[in-house]
ROMAR-959138 format. One record per residue (C-alpha): chain; x, y, z. Coordinates in steps of 0.001 Angstrom, whole numbers, plus 524288, in hexadecimal, padded with zeros to 5 digits. Example, Ala and Ser with C-alpha at 12.3 -4.5 7.8 and 13.67 -1.06 7.14 Angstrom:
2
<atom><chaine>A</chaine><x>8300C</x><y>7EE6C</y><z>81E78</z></atom>
<atom><chaine>A</chaine><x>83566</x><y>7FBDC</y><z>81BE4</z></atom>
END
This chain:
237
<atom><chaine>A</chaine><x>6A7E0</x><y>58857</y><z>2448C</z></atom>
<atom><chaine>A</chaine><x>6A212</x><y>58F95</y><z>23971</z></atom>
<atom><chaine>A</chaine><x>6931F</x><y>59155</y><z>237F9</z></atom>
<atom><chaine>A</chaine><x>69371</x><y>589DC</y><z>22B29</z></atom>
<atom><chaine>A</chaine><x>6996C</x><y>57F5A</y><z>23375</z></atom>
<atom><chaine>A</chaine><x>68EE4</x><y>5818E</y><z>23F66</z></atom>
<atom><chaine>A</chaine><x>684D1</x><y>58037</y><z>234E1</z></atom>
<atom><chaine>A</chaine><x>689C9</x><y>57362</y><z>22F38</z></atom>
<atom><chaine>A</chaine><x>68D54</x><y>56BCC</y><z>23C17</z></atom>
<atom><chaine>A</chaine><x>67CC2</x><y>56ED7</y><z>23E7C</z></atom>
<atom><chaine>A</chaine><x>67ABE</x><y>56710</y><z>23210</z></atom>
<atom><chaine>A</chaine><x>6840A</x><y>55D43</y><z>2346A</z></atom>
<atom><chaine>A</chaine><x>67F0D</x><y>55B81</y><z>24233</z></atom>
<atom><chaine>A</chaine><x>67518</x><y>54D8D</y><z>24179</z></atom>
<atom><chaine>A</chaine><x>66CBE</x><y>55270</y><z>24A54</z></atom>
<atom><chaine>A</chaine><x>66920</x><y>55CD6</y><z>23FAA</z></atom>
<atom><chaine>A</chaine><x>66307</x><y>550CD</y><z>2381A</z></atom>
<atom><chaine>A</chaine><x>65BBE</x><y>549EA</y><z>2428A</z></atom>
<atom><chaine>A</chaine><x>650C4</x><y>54A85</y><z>24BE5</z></atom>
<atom><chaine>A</chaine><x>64564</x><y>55703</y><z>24B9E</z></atom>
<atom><chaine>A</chaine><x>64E87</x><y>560B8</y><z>24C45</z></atom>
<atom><chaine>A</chaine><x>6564C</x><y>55B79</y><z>23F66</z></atom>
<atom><chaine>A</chaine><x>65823</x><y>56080</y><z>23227</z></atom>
<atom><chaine>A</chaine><x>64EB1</x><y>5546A</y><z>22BD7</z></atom>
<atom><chaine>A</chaine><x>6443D</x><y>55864</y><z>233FF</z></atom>
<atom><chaine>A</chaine><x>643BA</x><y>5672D</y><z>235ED</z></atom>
<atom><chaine>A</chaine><x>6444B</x><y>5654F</y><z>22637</z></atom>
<atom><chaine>A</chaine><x>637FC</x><y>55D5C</y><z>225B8</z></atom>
<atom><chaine>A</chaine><x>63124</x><y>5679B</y><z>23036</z></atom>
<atom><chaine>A</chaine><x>633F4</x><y>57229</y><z>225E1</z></atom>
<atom><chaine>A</chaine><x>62FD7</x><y>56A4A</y><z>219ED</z></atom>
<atom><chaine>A</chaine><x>62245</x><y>567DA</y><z>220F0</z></atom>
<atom><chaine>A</chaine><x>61F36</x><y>575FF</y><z>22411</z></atom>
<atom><chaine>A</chaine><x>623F6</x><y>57B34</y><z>217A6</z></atom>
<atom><chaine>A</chaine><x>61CAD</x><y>57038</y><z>210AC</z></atom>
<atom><chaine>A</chaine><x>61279</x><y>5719C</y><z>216F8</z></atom>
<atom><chaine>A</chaine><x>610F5</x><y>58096</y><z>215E1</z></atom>
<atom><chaine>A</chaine><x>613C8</x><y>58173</y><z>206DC</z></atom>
<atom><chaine>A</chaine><x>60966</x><y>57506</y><z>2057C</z></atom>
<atom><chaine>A</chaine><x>5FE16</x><y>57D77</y><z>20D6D</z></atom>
<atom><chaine>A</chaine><x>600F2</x><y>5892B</y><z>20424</z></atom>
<atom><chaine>A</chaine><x>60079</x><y>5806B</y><z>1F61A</z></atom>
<atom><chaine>A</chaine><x>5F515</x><y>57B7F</y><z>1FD27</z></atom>
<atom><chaine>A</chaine><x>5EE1A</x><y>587B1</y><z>20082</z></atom>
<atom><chaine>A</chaine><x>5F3CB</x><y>59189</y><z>1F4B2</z></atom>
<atom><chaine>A</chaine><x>5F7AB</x><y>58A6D</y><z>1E9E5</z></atom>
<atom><chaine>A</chaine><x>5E882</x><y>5860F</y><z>1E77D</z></atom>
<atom><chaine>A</chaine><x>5E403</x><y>593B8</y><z>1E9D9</z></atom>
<atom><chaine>A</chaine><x>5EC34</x><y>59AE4</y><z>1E207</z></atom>
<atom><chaine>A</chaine><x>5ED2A</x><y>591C2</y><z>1D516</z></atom>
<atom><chaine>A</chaine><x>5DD53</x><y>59256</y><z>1D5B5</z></atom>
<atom><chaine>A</chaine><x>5DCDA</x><y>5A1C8</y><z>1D5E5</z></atom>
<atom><chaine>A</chaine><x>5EA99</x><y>5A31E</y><z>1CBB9</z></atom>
<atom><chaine>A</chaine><x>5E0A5</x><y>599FA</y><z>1C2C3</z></atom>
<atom><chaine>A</chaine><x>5D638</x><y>5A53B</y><z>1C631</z></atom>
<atom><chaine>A</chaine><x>5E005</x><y>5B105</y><z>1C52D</z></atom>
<atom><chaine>A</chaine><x>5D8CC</x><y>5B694</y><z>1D03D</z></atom>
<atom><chaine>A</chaine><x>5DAC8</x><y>5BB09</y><z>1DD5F</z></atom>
<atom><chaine>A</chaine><x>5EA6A</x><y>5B7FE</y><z>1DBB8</z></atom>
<atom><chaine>A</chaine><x>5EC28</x><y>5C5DB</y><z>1E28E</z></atom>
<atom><chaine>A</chaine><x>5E431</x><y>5C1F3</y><z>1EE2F</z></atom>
<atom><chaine>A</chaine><x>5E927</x><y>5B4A7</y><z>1EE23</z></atom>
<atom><chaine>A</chaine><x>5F879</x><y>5B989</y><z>1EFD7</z></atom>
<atom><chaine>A</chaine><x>5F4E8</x><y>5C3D3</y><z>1F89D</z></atom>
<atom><chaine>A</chaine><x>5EFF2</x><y>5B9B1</y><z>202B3</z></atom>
<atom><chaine>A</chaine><x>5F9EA</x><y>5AF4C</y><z>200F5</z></atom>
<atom><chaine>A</chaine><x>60643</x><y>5B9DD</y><z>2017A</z></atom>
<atom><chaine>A</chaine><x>6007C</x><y>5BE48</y><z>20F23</z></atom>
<atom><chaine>A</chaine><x>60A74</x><y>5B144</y><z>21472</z></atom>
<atom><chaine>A</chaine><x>612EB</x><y>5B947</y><z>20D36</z></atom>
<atom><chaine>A</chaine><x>611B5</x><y>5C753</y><z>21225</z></atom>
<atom><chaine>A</chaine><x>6130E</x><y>5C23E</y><z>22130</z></atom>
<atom><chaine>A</chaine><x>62181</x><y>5BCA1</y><z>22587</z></atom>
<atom><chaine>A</chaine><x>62047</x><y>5AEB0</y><z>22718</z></atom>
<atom><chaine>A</chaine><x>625EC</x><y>5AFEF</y><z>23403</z></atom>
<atom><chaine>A</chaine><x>61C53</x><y>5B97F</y><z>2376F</z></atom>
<atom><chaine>A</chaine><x>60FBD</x><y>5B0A7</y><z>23481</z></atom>
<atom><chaine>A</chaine><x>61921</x><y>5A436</y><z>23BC1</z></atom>
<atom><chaine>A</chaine><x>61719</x><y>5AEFB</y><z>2481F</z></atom>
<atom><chaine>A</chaine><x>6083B</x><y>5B23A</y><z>244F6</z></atom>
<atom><chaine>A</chaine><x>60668</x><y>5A1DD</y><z>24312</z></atom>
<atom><chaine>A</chaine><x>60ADE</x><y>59F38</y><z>24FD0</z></atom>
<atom><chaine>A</chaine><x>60501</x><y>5A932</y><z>257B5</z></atom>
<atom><chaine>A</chaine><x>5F8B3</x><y>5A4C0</y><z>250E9</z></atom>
<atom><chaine>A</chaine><x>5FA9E</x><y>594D2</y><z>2525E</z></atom>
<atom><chaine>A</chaine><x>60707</x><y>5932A</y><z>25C59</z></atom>
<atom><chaine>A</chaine><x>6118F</x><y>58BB3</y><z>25820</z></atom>
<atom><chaine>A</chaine><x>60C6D</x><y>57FA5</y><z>25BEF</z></atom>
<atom><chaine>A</chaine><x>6018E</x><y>5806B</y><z>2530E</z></atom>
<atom><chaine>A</chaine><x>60278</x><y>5740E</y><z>24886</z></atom>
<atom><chaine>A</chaine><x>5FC94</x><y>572D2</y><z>23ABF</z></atom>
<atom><chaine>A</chaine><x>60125</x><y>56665</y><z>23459</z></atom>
<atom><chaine>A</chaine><x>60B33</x><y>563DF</y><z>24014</z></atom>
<atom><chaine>A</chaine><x>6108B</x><y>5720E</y><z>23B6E</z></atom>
<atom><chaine>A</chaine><x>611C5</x><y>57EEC</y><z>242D3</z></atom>
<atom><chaine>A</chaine><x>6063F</x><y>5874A</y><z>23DEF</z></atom>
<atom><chaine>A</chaine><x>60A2B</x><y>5944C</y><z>23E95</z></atom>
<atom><chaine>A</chaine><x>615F7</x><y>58F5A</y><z>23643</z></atom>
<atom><chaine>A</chaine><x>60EFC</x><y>58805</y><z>22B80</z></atom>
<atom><chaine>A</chaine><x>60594</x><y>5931D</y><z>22983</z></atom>
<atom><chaine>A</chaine><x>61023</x><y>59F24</y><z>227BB</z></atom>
<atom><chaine>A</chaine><x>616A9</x><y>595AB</y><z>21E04</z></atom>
<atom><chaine>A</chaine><x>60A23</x><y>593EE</y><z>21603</z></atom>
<atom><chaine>A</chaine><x>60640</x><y>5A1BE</y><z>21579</z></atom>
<atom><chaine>A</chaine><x>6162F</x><y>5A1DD</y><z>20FC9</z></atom>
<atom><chaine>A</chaine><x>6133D</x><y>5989C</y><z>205D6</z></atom>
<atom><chaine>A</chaine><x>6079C</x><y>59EC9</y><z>1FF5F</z></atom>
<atom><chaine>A</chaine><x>60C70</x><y>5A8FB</y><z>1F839</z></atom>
<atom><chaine>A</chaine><x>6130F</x><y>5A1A1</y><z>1F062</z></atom>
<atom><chaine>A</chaine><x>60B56</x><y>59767</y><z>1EBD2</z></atom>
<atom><chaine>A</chaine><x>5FE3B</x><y>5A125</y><z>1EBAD</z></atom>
<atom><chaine>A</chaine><x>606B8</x><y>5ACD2</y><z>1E1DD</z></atom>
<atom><chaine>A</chaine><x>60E97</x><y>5A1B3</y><z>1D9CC</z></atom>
<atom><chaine>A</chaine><x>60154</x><y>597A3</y><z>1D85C</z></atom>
<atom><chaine>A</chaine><x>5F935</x><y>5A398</y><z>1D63F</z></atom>
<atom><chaine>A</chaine><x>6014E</x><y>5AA90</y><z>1CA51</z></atom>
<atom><chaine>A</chaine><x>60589</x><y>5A006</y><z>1C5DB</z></atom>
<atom><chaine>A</chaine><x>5F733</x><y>59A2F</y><z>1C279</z></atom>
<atom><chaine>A</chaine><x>5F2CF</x><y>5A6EC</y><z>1BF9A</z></atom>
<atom><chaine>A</chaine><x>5FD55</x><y>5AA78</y><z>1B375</z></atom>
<atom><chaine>A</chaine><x>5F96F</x><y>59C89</y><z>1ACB3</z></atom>
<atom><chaine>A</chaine><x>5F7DB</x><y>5A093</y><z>19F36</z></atom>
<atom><chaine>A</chaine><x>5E969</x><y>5A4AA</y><z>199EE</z></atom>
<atom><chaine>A</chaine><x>5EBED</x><y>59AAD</y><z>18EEA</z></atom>
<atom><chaine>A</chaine><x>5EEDF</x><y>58DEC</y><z>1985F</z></atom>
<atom><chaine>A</chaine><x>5E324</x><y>591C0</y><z>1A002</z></atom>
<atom><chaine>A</chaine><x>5D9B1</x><y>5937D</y><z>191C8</z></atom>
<atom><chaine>A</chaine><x>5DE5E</x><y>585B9</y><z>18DD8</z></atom>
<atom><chaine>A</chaine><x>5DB95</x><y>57F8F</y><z>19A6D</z></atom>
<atom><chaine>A</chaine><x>5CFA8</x><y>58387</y><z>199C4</z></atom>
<atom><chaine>A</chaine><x>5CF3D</x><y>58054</y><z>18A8D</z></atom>
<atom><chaine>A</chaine><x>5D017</x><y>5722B</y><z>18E01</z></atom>
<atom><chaine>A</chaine><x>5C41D</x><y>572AC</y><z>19632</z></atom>
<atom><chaine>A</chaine><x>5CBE3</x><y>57258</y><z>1A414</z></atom>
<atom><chaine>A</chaine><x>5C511</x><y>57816</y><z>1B1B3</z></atom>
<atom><chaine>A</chaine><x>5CC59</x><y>582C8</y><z>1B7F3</z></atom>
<atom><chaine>A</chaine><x>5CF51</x><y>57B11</y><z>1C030</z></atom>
<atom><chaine>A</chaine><x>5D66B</x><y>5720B</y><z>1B919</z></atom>
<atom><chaine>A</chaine><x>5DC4B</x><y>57D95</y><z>1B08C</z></atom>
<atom><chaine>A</chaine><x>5E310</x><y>580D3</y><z>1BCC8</z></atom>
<atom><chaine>A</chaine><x>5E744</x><y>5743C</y><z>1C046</z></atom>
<atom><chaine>A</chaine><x>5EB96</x><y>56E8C</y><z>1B20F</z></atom>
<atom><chaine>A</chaine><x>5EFD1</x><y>579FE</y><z>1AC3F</z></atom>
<atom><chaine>A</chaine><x>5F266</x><y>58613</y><z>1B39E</z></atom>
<atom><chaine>A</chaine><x>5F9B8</x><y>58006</y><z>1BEA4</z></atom>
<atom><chaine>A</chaine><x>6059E</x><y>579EB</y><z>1B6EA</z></atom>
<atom><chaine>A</chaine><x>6069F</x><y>58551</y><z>1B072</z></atom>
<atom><chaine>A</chaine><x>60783</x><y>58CBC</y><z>1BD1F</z></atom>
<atom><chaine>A</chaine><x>60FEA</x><y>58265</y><z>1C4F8</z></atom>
<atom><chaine>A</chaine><x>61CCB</x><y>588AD</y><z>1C42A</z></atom>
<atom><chaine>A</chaine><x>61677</x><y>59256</y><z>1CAAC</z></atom>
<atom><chaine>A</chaine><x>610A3</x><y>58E8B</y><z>1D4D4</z></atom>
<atom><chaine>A</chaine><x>61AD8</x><y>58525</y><z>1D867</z></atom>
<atom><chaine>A</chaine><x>623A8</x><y>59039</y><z>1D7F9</z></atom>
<atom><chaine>A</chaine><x>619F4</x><y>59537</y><z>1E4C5</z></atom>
<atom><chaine>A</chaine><x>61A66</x><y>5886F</y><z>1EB9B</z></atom>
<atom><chaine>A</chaine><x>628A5</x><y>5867B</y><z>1EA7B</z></atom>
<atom><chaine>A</chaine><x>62A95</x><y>595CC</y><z>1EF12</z></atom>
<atom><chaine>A</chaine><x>620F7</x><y>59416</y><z>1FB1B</z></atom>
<atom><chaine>A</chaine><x>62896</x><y>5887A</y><z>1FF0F</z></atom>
<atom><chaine>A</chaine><x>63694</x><y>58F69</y><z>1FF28</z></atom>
<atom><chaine>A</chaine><x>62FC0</x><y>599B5</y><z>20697</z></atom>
<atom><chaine>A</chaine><x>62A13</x><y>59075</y><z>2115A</z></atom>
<atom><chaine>A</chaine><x>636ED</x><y>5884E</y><z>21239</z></atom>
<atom><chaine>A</chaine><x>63E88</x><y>594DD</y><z>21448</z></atom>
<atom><chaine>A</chaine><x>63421</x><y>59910</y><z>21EF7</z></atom>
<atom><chaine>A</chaine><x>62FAE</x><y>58DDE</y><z>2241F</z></atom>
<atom><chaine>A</chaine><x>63C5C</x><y>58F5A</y><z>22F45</z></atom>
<atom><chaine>A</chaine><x>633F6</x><y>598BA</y><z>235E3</z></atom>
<atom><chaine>A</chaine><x>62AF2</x><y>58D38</y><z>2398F</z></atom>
<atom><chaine>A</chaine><x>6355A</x><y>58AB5</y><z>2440D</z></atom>
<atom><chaine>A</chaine><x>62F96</x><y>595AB</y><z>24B3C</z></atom>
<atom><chaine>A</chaine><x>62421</x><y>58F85</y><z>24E09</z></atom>
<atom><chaine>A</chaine><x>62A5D</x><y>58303</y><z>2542C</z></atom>
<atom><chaine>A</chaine><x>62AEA</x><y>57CB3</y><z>246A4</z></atom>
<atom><chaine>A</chaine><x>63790</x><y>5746F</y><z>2432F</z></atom>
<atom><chaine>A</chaine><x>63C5D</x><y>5751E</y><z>23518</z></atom>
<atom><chaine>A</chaine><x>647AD</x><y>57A7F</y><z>230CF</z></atom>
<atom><chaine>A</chaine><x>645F0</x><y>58787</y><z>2361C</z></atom>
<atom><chaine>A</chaine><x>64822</x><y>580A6</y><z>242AE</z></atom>
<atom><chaine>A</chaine><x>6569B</x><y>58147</y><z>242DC</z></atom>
<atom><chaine>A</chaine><x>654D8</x><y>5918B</y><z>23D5B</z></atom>
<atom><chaine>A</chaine><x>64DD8</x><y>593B5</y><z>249B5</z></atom>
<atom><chaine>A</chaine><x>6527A</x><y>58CC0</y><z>25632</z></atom>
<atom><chaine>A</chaine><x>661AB</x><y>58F47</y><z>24F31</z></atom>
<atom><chaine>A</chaine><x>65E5B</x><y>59EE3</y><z>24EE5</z></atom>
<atom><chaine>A</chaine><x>656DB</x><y>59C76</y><z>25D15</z></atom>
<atom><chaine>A</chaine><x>663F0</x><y>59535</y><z>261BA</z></atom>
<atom><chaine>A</chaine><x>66E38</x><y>59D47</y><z>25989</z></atom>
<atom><chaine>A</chaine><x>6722A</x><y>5911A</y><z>251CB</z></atom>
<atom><chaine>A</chaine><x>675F1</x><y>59831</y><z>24686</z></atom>
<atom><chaine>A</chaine><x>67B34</x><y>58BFA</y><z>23DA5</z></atom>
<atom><chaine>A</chaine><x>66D6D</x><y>5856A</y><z>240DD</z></atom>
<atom><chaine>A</chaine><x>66789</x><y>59161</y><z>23D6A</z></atom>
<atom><chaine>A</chaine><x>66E1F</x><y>58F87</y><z>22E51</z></atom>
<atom><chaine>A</chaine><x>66C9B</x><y>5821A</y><z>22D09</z></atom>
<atom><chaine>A</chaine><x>65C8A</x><y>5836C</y><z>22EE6</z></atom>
<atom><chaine>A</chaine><x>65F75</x><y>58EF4</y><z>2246A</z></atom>
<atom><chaine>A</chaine><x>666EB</x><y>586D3</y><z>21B81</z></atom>
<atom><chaine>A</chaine><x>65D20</x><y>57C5A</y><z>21E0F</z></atom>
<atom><chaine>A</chaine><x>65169</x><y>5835A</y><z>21A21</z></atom>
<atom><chaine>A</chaine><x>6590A</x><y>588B9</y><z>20F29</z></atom>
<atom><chaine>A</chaine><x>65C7C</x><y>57A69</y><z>20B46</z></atom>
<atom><chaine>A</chaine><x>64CE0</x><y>57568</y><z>20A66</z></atom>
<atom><chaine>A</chaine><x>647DB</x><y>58277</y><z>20297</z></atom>
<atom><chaine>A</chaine><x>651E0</x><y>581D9</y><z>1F8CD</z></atom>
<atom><chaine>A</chaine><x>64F1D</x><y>5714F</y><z>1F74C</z></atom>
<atom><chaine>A</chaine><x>63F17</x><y>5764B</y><z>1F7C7</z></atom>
<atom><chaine>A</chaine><x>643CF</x><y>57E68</y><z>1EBE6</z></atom>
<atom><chaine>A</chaine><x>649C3</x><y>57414</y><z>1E41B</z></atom>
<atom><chaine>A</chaine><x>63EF8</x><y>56CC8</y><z>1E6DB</z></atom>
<atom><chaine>A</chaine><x>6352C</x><y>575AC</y><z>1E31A</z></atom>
<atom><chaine>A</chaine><x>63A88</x><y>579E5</y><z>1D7C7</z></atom>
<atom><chaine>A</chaine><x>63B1C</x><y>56C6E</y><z>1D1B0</z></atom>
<atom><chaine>A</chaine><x>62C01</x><y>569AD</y><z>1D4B2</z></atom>
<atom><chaine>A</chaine><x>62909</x><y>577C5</y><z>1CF46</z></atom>
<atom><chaine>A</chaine><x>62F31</x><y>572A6</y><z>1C282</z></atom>
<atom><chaine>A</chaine><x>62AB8</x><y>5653D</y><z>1C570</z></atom>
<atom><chaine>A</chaine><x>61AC2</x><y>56C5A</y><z>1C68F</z></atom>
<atom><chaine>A</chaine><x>61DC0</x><y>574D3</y><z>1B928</z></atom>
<atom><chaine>A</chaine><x>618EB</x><y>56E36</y><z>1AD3B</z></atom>
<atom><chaine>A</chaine><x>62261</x><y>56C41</y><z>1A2C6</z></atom>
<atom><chaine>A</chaine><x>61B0C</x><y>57404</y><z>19A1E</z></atom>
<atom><chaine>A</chaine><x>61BB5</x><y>5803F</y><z>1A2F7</z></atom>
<atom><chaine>A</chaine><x>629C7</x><y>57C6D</y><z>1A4B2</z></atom>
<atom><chaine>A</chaine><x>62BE8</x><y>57DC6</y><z>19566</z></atom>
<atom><chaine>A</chaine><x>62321</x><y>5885E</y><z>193A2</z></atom>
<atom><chaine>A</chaine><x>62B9D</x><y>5907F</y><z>19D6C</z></atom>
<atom><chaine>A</chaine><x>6397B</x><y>58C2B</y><z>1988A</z></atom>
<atom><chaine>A</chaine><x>63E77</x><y>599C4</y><z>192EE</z></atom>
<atom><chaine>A</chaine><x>63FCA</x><y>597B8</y><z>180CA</z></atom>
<atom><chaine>A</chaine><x>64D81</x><y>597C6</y><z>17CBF</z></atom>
<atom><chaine>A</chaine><x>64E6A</x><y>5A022</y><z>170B6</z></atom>
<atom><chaine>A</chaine><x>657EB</x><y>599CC</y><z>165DE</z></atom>
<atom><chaine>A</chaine><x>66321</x><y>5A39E</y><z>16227</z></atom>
<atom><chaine>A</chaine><x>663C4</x><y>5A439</y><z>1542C</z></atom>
<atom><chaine>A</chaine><x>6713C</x><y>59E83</y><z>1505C</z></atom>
END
């Protein structure tokens, strides 16, 4: 039999689709790390970085530290996570050392995109905010923010393709999700497993995309939406 066939009789076989080892759950075990990852980083950076784009200041600083999840492999801090906490170590019923090297992945991200994206909000949005008597703070909430959301939801929604993509490695560290069936088929030389998890993972970023997307445009105000719709110049007849 061919390995396109291999690879199809493994999703056609029902115990693929049942019990802790099946497709439906391995699938949720993913969605909660990755979830729960990108969540800590909106929580953490988003907050952070729209505060100091409002400022314009320390944006240099701020990107320098976030990007350090960046500058180290992912697997790398995985290995540094659970020499530090063990595999067995649980935060929210979730392996540590994983959950922390795919936060520190995250950041960049949503720190850069939040942070130039509040900090090029045009002088004259920001004068007539605070024309009609608004706080900073609310100048940042009201007025700089929609103007800024395709950009920062342009972060979130890369930081989540990122973690989905990576988020197989928590597999390593006795974690299920889909990166399961990567590792014990590699581990076991079943190769048609070891595509199916691929294809798999594949499947869920490219739906996280189509998701994302639509709540990017869903988050951009429809007169940012206009404003950014190219002018069609009339030919004269």
């Amino acid at each position: 039999m061919s390995f396109h066939g291999d690879v199809a009789d493994w999703f056609a076989d029902p115990a693929r689709w049942s019990g802790p080892s099946g497709v439906p759950n391995r699938l949720w075990e993913h969605l909660l790390i990755s979830g729960m990852a990108v969540g800590v980083a909106v929580v953490v950076g988003l907050p952070v970085a729209a505060w100091l784009g409002h400022q314009r200041r320390f944006g240099t600083l701020a990107m320098n530290v976030s990007n350090v999840g960046r500058a180290i492999p992912s697997f790398a801090l995985l290995v540094l996570g659970a020499q530090l906490w063990g595999i067995s170590e649980l935060v929210w019923g979730l392996p540590t050392a994983a959950l922390v090297a795919l936060v520190l992945l995250a950041l960049p991200p949503i720190v850069t995109n939040t942070y130039v994206g509040l900090a090029e909000v045009d002088d004259g949005i920001r004068d007539a905010a605070r024309g009609m008597g608004m706080t900073s703070l609310q100048a940042l909430w009201r007025a700089e923010l929609p103007v800024a959301a395709p950009m920062v939801m342009n972060g979130v929604r890369v930081a989540t393709l990122q973690v989905i993509a990576t988020a197989g490695l928590a597999a390593v560290v006795a974690f299920g999700g889909l990166g399961r069936y990567i590792v014990d088929g590699i581990a076991t030389r079943r190769f048609p497993q070891v595509f199916a998890g691929a294809v798999l993972v594949a499947g869920l970023a490219l739906a996280a995309e189509l998701v994302l997307s639509g709540l990017q445009r869903v988050a951009t105000p429809k007169g940012v939406r206009l404003a950014r719709r190219p002018i069609r110049k009339e030919t004269p007849a």
